[in-house]
KESEFI-66735 format. One record per residue (C-alpha): x, y, z. Coordinates in steps of 0.001 Angstrom, whole numbers. Example, Ala and Ser with C-alpha at 12.3 -4.5 7.8 and 13.67 -1.06 7.14 Angstrom:
BEGIN
<r east="12300" north="-4500" up="7800"/>
<r east="13670" north="-1060" up="7140"/>
% end
This chain:
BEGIN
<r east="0" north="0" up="0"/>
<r east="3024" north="2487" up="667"/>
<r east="4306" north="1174" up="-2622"/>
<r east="1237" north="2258" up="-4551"/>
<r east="1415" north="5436" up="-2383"/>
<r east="4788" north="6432" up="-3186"/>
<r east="4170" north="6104" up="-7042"/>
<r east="983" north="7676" up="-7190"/>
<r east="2329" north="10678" up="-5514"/>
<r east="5459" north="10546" up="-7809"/>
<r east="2980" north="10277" up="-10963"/>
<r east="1187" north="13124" up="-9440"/>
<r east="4160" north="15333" up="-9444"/>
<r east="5234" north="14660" up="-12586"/>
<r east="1904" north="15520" up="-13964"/>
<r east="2452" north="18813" up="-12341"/>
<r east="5887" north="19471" up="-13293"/>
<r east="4699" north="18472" up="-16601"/>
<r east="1711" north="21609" up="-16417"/>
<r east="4103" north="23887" up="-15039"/>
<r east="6978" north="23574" up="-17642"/>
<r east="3993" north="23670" up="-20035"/>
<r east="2652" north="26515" up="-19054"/>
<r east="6347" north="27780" up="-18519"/>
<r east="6694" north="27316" up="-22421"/>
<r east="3160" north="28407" up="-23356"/>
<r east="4172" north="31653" up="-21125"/>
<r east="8034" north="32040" up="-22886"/>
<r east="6408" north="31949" up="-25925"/>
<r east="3866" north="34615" up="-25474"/>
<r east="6446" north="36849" up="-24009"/>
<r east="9031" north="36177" up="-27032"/>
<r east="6529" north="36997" up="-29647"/>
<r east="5456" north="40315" up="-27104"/>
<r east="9132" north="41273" up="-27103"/>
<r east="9442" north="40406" up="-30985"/>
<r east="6053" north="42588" up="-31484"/>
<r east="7548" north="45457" up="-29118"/>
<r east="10963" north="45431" up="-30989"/>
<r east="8969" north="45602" up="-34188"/>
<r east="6921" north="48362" up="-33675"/>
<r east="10070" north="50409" up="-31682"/>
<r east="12127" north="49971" up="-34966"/>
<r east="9081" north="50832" up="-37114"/>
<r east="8037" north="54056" up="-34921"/>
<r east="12099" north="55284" up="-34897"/>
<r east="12015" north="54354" up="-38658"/>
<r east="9009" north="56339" up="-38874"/>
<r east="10288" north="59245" up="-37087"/>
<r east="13436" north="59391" up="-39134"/>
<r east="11375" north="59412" up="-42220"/>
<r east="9328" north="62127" up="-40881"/>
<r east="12509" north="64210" up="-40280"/>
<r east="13998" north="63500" up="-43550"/>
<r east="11052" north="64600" up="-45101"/>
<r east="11087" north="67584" up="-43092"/>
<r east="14070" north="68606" up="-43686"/>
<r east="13885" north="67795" up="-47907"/>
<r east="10781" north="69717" up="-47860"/>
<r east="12507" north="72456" up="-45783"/>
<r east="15562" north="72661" up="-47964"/>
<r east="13095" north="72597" up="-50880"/>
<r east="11805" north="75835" up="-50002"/>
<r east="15296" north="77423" up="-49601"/>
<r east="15585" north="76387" up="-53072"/>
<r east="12892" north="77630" up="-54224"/>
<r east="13569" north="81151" up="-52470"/>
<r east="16984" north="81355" up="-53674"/>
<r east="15362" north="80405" up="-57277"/>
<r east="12991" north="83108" up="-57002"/>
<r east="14819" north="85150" up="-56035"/>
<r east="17355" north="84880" up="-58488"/>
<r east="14877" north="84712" up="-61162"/>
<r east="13190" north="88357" up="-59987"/>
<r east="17358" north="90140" up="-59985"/>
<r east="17251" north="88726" up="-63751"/>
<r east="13413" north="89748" up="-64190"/>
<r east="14162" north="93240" up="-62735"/>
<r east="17361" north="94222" up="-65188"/>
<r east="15398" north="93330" up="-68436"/>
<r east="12512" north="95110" up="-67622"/>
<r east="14677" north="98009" up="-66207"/>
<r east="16288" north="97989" up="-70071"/>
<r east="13663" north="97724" up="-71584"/>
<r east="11905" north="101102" up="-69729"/>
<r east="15123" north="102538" up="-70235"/>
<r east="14586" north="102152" up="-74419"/>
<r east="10693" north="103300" up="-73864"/>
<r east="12169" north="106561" up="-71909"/>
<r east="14964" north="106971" up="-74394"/>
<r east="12034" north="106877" up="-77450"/>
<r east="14430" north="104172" up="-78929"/>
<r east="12870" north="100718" up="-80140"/>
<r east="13863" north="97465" up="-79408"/>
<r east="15566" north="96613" up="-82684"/>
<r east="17395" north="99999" up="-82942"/>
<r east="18660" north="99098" up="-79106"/>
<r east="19545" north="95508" up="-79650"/>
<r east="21210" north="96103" up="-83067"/>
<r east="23701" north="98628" up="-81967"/>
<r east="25028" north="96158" up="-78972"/>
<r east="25411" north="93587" up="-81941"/>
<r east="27152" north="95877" up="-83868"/>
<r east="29804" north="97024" up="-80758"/>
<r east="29950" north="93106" up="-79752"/>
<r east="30859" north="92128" up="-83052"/>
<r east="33676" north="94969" up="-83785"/>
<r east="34860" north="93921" up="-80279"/>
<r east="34976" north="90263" up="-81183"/>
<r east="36327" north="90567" up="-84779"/>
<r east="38994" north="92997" up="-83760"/>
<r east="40157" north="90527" up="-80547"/>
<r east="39859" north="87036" up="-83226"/>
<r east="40691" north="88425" up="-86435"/>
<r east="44953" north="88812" up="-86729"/>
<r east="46132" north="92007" up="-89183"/>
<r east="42610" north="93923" up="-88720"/>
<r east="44047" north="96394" up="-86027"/>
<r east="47311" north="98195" up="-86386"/>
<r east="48811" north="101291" up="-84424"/>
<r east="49830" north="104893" up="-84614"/>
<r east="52168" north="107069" up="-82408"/>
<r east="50206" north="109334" up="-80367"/>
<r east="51823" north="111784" up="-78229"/>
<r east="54755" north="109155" up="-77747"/>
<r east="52568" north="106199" up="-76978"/>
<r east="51349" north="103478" up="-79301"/>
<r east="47483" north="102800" up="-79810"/>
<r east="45976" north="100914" up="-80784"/>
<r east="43053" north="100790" up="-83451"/>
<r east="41256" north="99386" up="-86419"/>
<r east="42486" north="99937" up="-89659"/>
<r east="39283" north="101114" up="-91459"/>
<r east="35930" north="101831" up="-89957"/>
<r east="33074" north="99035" up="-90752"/>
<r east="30207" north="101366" up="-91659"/>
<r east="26577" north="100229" up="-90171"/>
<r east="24584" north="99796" up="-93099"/>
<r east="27784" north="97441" up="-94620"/>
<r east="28078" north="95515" up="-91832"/>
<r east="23987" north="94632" up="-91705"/>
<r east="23915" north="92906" up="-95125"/>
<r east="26804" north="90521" up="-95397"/>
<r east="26896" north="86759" up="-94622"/>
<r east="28090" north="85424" up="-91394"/>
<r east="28590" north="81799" up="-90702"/>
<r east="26865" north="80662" up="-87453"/>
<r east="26145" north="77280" up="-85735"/>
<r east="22925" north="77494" up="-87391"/>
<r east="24851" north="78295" up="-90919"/>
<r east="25108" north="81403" up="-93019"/>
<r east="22514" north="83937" up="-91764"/>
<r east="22813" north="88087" up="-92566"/>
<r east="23682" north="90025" up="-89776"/>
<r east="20308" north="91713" up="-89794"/>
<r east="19113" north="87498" up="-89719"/>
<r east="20567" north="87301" up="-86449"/>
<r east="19235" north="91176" up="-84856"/>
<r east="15798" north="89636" up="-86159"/>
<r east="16155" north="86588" up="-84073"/>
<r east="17915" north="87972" up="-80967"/>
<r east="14923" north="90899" up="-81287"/>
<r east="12184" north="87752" up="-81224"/>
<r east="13890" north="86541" up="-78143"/>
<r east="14192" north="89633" up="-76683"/>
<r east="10146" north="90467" up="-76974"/>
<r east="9975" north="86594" up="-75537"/>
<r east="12246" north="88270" up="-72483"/>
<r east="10160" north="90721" up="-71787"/>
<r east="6940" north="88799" up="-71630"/>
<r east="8697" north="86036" up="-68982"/>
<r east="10103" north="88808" up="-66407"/>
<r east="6634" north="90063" up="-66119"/>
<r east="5627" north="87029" up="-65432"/>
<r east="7876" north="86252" up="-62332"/>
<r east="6136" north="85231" up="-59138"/>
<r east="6237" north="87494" up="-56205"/>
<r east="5570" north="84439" up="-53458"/>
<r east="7073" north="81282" up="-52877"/>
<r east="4215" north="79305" up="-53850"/>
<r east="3845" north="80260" up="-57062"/>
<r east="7137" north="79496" up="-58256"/>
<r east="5649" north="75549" up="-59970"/>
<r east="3228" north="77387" up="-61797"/>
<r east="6026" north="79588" up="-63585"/>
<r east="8562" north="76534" up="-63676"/>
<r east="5678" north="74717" up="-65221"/>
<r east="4894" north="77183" up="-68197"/>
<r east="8860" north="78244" up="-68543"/>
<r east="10722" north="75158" up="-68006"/>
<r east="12847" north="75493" up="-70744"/>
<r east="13386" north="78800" up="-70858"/>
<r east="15945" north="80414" up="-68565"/>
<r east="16565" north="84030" up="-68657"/>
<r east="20007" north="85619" up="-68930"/>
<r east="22224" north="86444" up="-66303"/>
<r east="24794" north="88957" up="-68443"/>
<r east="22103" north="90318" up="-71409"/>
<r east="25216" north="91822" up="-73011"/>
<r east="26322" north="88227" up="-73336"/>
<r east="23295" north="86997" up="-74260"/>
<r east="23104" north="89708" up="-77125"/>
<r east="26363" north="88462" up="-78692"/>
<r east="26350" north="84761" up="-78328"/>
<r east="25203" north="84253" up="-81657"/>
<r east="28513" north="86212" up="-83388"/>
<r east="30966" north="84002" up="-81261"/>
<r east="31469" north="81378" up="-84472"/>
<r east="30928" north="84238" up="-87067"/>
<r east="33948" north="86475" up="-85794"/>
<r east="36316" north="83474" up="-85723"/>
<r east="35384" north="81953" up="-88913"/>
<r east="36444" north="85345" up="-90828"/>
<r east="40291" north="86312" up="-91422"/>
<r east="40647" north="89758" up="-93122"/>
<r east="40795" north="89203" up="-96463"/>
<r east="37022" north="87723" up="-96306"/>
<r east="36051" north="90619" up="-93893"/>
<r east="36996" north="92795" up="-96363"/>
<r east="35646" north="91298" up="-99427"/>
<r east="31980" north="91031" up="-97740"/>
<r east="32046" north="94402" up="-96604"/>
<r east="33338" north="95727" up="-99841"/>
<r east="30744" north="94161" up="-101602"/>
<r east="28063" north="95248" up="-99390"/>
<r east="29341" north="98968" up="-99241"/>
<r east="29226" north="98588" up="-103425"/>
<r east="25366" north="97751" up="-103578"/>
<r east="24581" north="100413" up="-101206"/>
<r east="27143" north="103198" up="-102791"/>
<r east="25950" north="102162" up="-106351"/>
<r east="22351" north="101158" up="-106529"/>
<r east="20603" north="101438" up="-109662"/>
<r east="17983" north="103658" up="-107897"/>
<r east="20167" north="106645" up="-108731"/>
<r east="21191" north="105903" up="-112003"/>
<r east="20633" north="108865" up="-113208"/>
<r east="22183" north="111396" up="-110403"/>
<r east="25753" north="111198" up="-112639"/>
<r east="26826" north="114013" up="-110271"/>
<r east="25807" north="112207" up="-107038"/>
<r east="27116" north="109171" up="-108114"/>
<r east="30235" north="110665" up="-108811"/>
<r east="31080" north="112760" up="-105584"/>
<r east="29710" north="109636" up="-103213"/>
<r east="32669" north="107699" up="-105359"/>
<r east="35250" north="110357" up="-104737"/>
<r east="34263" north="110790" up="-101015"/>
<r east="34391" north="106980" up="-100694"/>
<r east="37812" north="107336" up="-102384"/>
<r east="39813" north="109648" up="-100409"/>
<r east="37617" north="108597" up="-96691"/>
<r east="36594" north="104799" up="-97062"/>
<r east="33543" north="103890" up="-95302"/>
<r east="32494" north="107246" up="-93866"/>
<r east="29317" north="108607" up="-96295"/>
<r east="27915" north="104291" up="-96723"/>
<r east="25226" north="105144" up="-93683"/>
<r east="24410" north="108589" up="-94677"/>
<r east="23636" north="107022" up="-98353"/>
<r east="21816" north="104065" up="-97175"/>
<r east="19776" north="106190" up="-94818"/>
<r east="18862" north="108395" up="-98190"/>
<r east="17715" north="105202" up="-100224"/>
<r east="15545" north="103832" up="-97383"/>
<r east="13907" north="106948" up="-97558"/>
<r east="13113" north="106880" up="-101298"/>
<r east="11077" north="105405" up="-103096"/>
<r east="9624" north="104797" up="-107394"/>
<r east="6581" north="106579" up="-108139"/>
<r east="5153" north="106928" up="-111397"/>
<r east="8822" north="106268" up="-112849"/>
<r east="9777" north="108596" up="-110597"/>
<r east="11852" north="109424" up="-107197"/>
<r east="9863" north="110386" up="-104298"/>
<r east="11267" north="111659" up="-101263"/>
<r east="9123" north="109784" up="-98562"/>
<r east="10373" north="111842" up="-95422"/>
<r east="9229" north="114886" up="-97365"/>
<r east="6660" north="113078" up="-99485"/>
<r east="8233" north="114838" up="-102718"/>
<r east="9347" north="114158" up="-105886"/>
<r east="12789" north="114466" up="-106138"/>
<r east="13915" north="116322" up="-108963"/>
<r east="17927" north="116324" up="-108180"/>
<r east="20536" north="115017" up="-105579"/>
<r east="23980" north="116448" up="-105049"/>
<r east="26656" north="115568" up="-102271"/>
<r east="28222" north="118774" up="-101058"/>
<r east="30781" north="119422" up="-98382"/>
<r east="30934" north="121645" up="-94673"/>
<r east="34547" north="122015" up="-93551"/>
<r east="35955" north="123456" up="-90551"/>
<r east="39556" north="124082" up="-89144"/>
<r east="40371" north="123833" up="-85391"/>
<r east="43823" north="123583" up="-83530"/>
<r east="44566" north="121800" up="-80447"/>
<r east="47247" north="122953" up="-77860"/>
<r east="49375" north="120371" up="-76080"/>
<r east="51675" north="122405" up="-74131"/>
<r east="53028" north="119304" up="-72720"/>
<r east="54284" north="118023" up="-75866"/>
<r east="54968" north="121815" up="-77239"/>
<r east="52728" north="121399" up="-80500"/>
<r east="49872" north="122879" up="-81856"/>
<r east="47808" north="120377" up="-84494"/>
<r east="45630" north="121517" up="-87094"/>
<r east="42482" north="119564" up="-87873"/>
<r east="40394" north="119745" up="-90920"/>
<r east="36852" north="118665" up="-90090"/>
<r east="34830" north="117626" up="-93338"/>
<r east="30952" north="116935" up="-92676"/>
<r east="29067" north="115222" up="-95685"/>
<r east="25797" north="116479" up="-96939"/>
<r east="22988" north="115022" up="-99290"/>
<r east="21171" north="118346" up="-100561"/>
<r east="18129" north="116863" up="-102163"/>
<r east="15913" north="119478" up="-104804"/>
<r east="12512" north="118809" up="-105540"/>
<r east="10148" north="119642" up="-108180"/>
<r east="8483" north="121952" up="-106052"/>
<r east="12108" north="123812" up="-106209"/>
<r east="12114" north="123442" up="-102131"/>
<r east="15523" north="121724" up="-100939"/>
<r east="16368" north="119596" up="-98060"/>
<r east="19430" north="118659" up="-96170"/>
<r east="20510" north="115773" up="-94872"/>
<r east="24007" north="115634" up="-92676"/>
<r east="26128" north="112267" up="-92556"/>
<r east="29130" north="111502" up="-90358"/>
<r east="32115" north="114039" up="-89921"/>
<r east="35267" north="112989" up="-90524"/>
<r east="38566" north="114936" up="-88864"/>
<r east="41922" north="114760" up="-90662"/>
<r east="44989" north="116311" up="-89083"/>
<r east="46525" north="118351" up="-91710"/>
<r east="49414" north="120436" up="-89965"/>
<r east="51382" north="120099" up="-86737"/>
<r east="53747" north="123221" up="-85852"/>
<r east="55432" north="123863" up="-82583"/>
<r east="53386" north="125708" up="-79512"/>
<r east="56735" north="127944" up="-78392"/>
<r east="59363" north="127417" up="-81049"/>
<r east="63144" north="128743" up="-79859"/>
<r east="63385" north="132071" up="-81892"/>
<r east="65861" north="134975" up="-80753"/>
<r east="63390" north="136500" up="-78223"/>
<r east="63181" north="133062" up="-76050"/>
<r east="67315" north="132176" up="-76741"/>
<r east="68416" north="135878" up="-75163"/>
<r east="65991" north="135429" up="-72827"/>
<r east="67366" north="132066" up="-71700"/>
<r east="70882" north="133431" up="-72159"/>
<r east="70124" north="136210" up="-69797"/>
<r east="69463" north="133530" up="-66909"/>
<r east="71845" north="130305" up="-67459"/>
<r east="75063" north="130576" up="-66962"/>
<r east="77685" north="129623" up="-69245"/>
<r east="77831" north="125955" up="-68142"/>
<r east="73567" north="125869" up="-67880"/>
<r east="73560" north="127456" up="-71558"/>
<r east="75908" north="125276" up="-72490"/>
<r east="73938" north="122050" up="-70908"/>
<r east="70498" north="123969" up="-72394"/>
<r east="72037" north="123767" up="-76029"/>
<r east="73471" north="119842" up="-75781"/>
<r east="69513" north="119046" up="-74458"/>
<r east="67847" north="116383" up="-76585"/>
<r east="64463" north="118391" up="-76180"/>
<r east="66217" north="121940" up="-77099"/>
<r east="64778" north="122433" up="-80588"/>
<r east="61336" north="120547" up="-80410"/>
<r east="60180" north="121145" up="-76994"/>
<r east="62726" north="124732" up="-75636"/>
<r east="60491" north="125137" up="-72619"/>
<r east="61043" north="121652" up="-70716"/>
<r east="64542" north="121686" up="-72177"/>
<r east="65085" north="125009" up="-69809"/>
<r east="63356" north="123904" up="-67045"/>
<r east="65132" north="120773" up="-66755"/>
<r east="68397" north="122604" up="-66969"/>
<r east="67212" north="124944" up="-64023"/>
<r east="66147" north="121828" up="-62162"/>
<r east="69333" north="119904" up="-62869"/>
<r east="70881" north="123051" up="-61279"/>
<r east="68913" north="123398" up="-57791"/>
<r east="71952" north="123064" up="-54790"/>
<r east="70546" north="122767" up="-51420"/>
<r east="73892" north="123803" up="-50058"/>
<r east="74374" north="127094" up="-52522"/>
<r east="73556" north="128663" up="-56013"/>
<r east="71860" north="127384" up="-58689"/>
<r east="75090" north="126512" up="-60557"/>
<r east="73028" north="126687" up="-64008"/>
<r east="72157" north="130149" up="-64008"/>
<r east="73484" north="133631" up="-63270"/>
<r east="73959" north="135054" up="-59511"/>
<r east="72713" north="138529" up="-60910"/>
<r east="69515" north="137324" up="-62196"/>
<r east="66698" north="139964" up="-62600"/>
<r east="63715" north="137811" up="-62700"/>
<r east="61014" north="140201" up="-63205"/>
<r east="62981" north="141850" up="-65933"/>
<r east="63027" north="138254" up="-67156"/>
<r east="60014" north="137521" up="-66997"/>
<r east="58452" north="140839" up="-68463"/>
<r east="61453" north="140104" up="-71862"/>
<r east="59299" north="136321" up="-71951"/>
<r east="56100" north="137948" up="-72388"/>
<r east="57012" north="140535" up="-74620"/>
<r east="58159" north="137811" up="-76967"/>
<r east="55650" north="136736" up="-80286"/>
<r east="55520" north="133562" up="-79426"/>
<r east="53686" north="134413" up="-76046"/>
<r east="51601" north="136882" up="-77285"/>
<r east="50462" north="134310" up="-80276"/>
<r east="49507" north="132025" up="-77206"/>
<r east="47297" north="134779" up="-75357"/>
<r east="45532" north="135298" up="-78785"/>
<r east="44402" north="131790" up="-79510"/>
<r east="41140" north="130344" up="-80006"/>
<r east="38900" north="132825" up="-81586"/>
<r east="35456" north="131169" up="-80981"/>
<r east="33228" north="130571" up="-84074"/>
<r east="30816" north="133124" up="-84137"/>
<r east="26832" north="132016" up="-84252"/>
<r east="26424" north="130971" up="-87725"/>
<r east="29372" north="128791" up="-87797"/>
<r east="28120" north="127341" up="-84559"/>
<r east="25017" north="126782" up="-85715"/>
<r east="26116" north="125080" up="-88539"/>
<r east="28541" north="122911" up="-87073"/>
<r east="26353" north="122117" up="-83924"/>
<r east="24728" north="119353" up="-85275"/>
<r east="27700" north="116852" up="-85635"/>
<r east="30041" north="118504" up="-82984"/>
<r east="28039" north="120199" up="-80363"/>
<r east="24911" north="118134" up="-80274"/>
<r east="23685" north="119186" up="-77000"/>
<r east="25185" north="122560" up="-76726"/>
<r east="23604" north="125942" up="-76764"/>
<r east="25883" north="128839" up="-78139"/>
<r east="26285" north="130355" up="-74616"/>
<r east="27216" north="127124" up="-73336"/>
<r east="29850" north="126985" up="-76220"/>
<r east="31116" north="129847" up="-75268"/>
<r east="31606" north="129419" up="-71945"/>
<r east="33205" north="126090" up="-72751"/>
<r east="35634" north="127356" up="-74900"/>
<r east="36696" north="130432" up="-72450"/>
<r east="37279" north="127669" up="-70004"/>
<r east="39298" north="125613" up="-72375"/>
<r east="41255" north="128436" up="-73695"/>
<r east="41821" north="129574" up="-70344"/>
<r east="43277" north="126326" up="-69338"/>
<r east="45841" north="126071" up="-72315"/>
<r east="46885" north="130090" up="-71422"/>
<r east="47466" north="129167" up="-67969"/>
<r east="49021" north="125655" up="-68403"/>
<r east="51438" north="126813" up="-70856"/>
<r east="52639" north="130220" up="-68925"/>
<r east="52668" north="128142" up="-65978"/>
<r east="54849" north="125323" up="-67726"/>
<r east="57213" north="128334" up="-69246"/>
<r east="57779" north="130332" up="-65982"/>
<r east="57926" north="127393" up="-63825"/>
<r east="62113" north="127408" up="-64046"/>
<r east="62174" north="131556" up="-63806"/>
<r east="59492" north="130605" up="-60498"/>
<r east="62343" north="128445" up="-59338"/>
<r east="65009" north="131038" up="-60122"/>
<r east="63949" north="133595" up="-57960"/>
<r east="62941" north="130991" up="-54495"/>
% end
């Protein structure tokens, strides 16, 4: 009976520790798939989270973008529009605006790409630089320039760049002001990006056309252009005009092509005849006549005095009516004389020799700038001369400098100096003031030139007595 006991109470215990473990496992395995679930949704709600955070900081740097974009965009919006009130305020059009920064770009270009097309002169002592013939407008508008979108005429390419430019103008009024309208422009102008430089936008089209040329096909186009413009068929029958545009094309090349072109653009064939649109006459004769004037300019640095001619075209046009009209082309200055400003005639030498010693005259007469420029060559001599511890060993110890001084002036070559620059008087004025003084009244001329006349008086005396100033500290 214990036996049975003992067993069935081991049995029992098994059967328990049997339950337990059971319910151990049953337990273990709830909590492991807890944990597992708690793990998962941690990683999920910190993956989650850093999702949320990206995407906050995307969308934040997004709108920086976008700022910086529009921002960007309305600098860009803001100087076309500004140019383009500018030409409205100016009364200028678009076309006459964008084809003269064509025309400047590609002189620039063709000058910088183009090897033998610039050459230099000697002006007061220093080279420069420049072109060797002008490249007249009109010329330059009708020849053939090879582009990455082949041969176009210049005017070709001011047509497209002025299609563009309306195209401009339309999208910088469009710019947003806010932030959140920046899709809706992207949207309608995605590929269209204004300029940053409009000066380089204007000329990008002439970068292959100025390096494709070398001079000798420069020339040839242009030559050929100038010739259809110079000798069109329209006036035939002007053998006068015809031949004074030749012989002012043959002695200044390129300088009366606009002023001709301008002419035919204005005229047109009516009943087998001319008329003068601008006028709305019939033209009944054309002539090409001549305005010349002759001014000097003083450098009293250099000691010279150089004589210009200034020659101003004209196109006199008579009509039927027997009324007459003017039109003025492009003046054209040629230097025709150069003399000296103060030249060393006997006056000048005795009074030098009255002030330098022997050794300074002698020094004064070995000077390199003693004939051409007798003024610096005495001044340097007095300079040369200055001792801080004594005399001036260049010139005399008995010098009378106001005696001197009152010998210079009495001299012709001073007085010539006081007396120059007579001013034109009113009818010269008036007709030179087109081409020379364009926004000048004659009072204003007048007190221009007193000022400038003024200047060369008291720059020269004061370069002449500056040594004698010297003499007598």
């Amino acid at each position: 009976m214990a036996r049975y006991d003992y067993e069935g109470q081991i049995g029992f215990a098994q059967e328990q520790f049997d339950k337990a473990r059971k319910y151990n496992e049953e337990q273990a395995k709830k909590q492991e798939k807890f944990t597992k679930r708690l793990l998962a949704f941690d990683t999920v709600v910190k993956g989650a989270n850093y999702l949320v955070e990206q995407r906050a900081n995307s969308l934040k740097q997004s709108l920086g973008e976008e700022k910086a974009f529009l921002m960007n965009a309305q600098n860009q919006a803001k100087k076309i529009l500004d140019q383009d009130n500018k030409l409205i305020s100016e009364n200028k059009s678009q076309k006459e605006w964008i084809e003269e920064q064509m025309i400047e770009a590609y002189r620039s270009q063709i000058e910088k790409n183009i090897p033998g097309l610039t050459t230099q002169k000697i002006i007061d002592g220093k080279a420069v630089e420049f072109p060797k013939y002008d490249i007249p407008t009109s010329a330059l508008l009708n020849i053939k320039l090879m582009t990455d979108d082949g041969e176009k005429t210049f005017s070709d390419l001011v047509n497209e760049n002025l299609s563009e430019w309306k195209q401009l103008v339309s999208q910088a009024k469009q710019v947003p002001s806010k932030v959140e309208n920046v899709n809706a422009y992207l949207n309608e102008y995605v590929d269209r990006e204004m300029p940053t430089n409009v000066f380089d936008w204007m000329s990008r089209r002439l970068k292959r056309a100025s390096k494709s040329e070398t001079v000798e096909t420069l020339e040839d186009k242009l030559q050929k252009s100038t010739n259809e413009i110079l000798k069109n068929p329209l006036f035939s029958s002007f053998v006068t005009f015809n031949n004074s545009v030749e012989n002012y094309q043959e002695n200044f090349p390129n300088q009366i092509v606009d002023l001709v072109n301008k002419f035919k653009n204005d005229v047109t064939t009516k009943n087998g005849k001319l008329k003068d649109d601008k006028f709305n006459k019939i033209i009944d004769n054309v002539e090409v006549k001549y305005q010349t004037a002759t001014s000097e300019k003083v450098n009293p640095e250099t000691n010279k005095v150089t004589t210009t001619l200034t020659i101003t075209p004209n196109i006199v046009t008579e009509y039927v009516d027997n009324t007459v009209s003017t039109r003025d082309g492009e003046s054209v200055a040629v230097e025709t004389g150069e003399k000296l400003l103060v030249t060393l005639n006997s006056a000048l030498l005795n009074t030098y020799e009255n002030i330098l010693s022997e050794e300074g005259m002698n020094k004064f007469n070995q000077h390199s700038d003693v004939i051409k420029n007798p003024v610096k060559a005495f001044n340097d001599i007095v300079q040369e001369g200055i001792n801080q511890k004594g005399p001036n060993l260049n010139i005399k110890g008995d010098v009378d400098v106001g005696a001197a001084i009152e010998q210079l002036f009495n001299s012709p070559d001073i007085k010539e100096i006081i007396g120059v620059g007579v001013p034109l008087d009113i009818t010269e004025f008036n007709r030179l003031q087109p081409q020379q003084f364009p926004s000048m009244t004659y009072e204003q001329y007048l007190d221009s030139h007193q000022n400038d006349v003024a200047k060369i008086i008291s720059e020269t005396l004061e370069t002449i007595v500056l040594g004698l100033r010297s003499i007598g500290q």
